[in-house]
C-alpha positions as CSV (number, residue, x, y, z in Angstrom):
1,X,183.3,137.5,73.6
2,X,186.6,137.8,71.3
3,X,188.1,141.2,70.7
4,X,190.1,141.8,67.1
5,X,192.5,144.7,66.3
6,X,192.5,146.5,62.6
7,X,194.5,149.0,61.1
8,X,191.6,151.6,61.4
9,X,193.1,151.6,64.9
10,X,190.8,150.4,67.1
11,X,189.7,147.3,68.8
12,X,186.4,145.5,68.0
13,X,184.4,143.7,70.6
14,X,182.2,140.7,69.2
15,X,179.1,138.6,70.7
16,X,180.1,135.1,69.6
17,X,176.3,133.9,69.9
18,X,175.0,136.5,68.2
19,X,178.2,137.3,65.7
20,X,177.7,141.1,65.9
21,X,179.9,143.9,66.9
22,X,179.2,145.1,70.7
23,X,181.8,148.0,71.2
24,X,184.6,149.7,68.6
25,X,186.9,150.6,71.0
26,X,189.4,153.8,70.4
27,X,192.6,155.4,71.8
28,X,195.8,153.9,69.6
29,X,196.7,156.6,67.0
30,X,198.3,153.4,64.8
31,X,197.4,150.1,63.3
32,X,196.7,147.5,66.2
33,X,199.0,145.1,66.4
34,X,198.0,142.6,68.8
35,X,195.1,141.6,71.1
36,X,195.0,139.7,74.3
37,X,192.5,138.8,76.6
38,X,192.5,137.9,80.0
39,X,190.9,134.3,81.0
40,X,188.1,135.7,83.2
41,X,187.4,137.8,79.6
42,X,187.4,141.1,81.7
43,X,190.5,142.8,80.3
44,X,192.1,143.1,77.1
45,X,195.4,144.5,76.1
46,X,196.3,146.1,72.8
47,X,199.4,146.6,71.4
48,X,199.7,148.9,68.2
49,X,202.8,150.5,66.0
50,X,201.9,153.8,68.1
51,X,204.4,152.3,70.7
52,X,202.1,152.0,73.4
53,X,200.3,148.7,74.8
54,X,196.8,149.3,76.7
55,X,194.8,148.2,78.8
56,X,190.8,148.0,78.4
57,X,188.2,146.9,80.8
58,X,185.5,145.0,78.7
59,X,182.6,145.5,81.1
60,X,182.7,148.7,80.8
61,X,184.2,149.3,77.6
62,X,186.7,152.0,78.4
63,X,190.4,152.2,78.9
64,X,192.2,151.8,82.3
65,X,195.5,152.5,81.3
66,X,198.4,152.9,78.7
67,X,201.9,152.3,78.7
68,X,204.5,153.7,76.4
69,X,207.5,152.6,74.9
């Protein structure tokens, strides 16, 4: 799994076997910015020109938290 950022603002889960798109993830209100994952590829964070960083949970696809400012 590998998870890119776009200025469509959202984040983009991909299956690196099978090279398609697994989840478009939503919540920044601004371009994405950055991406990283944890090694144990169960979290993500995104930072984006909204001022806030968050937090996803790619198991089940859905954000655990976000921090501002």
């Amino acid at each position: 799994t590998i998870v890119s950022g776009s200025d469509d603002k959202t984040l983009r889960v991909w299956d690196l076997e099978s090279m398609e798109e697994k989840a478009r993830l939503e919540g920044h209100s601004r371009w994405v910015t950055s991406v990283a994952m944890s090694k144990d590829g169960k979290t993500a964070v995104s930072g984006s020109w909204d001022e806030t960083l968050r937090v996803w949970d790619l198991e089940s696809m859905t954000q655990k938290a976000c921090l501002e400012g």
